[in-house]
C-alpha positions as CSV (number, residue, x, y, z in Angstrom):
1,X,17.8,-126.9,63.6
2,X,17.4,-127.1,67.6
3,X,13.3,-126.9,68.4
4,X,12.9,-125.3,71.8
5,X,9.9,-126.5,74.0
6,X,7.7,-123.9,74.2
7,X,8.2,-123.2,78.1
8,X,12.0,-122.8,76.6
9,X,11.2,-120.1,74.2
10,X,8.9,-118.5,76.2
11,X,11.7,-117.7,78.6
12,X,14.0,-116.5,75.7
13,X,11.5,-114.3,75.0
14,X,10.4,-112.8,78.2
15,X,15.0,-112.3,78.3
16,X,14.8,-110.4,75.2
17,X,11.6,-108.3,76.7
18,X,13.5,-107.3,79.6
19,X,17.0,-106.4,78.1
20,X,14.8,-104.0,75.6
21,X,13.2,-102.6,78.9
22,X,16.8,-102.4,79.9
23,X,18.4,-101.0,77.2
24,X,15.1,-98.5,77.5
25,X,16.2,-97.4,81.0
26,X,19.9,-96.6,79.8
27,X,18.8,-94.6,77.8
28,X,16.8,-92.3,79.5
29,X,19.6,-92.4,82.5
30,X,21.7,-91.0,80.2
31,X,19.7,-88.5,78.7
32,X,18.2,-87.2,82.2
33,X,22.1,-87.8,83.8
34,X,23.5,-85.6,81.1
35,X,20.7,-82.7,81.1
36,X,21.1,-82.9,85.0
37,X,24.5,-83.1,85.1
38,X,24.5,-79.5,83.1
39,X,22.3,-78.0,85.2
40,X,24.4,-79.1,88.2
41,X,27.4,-77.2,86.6
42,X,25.4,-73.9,85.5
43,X,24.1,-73.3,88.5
44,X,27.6,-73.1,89.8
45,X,26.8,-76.2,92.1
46,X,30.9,-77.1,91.4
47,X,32.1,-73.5,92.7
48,X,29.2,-73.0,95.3
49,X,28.8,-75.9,96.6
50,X,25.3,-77.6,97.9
51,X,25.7,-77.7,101.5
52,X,24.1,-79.8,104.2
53,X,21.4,-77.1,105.2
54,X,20.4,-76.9,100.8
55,X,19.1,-80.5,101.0
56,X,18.2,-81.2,104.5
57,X,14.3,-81.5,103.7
58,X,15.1,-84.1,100.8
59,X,16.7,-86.6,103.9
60,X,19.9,-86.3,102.1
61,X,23.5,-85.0,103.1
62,X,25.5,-82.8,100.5
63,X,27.8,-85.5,100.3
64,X,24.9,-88.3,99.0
65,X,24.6,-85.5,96.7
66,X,27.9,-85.0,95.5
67,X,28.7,-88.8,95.3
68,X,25.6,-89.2,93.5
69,X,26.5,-86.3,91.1
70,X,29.8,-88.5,90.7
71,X,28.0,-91.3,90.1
72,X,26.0,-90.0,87.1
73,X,29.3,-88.3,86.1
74,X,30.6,-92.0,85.5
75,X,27.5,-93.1,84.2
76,X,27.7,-90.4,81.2
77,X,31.7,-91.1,80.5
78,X,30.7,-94.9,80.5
79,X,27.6,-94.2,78.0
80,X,30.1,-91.9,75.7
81,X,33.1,-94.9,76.0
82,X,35.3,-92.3,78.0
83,X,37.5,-94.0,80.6
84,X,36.0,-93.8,83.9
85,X,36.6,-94.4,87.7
86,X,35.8,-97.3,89.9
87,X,33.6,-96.1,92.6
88,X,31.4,-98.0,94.8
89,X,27.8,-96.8,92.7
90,X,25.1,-99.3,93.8
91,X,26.4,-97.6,97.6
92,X,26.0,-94.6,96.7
93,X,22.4,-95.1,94.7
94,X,20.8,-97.1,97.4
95,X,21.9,-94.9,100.0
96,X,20.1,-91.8,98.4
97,X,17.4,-93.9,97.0
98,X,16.3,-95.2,100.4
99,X,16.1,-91.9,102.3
């Protein structure tokens, strides 16, 4: 039997804590991506598109929108273990977070 110090296992634990809190946020993100990501496509946002003018108040562009809305899109096929795309997500989440 290995005895960790207790600095050791105080570590392990404070890991296990924070992939929980992880794990927590996944699945929220997937529940608010999908509900979203329905909304998105019933109000016709696909065949009317959002345009610049829509979203100029938020300090956004349509296209942070629409990469975003990609973005999720990937996020919900990787949650239900469809194949997805490789796109460059942290770029496009940090781009709309920090407007």
């Amino acid at each position: 039997m290995t005895v960790f110090s207790d600095a050791d296992l105080a570590k392990k634990k404070q890991y296990i804590a924070t992939l929980m809190n992880v794990a927590t946020l996944f699945a929220e993100l997937d529940i608010i991506s999908t509900s979203e990501g329905k909304y998105i496509i019933n109000k016709k946002w696909v065949t009317n598109p959002i345009t610049d003018a829509d979203v100029e108040s938020y300090g956004v562009t349509a296209a942070d929108v629409s990469n975003f809305f990609t973005l999720m899109t990937q996020f919900n096929r990787l949650m239900t273990n469809q194949t997805t795309t490789p796109l460059e997500g942290r770029k496009f989440a940090d781009m709309v977070r920090s407007r």
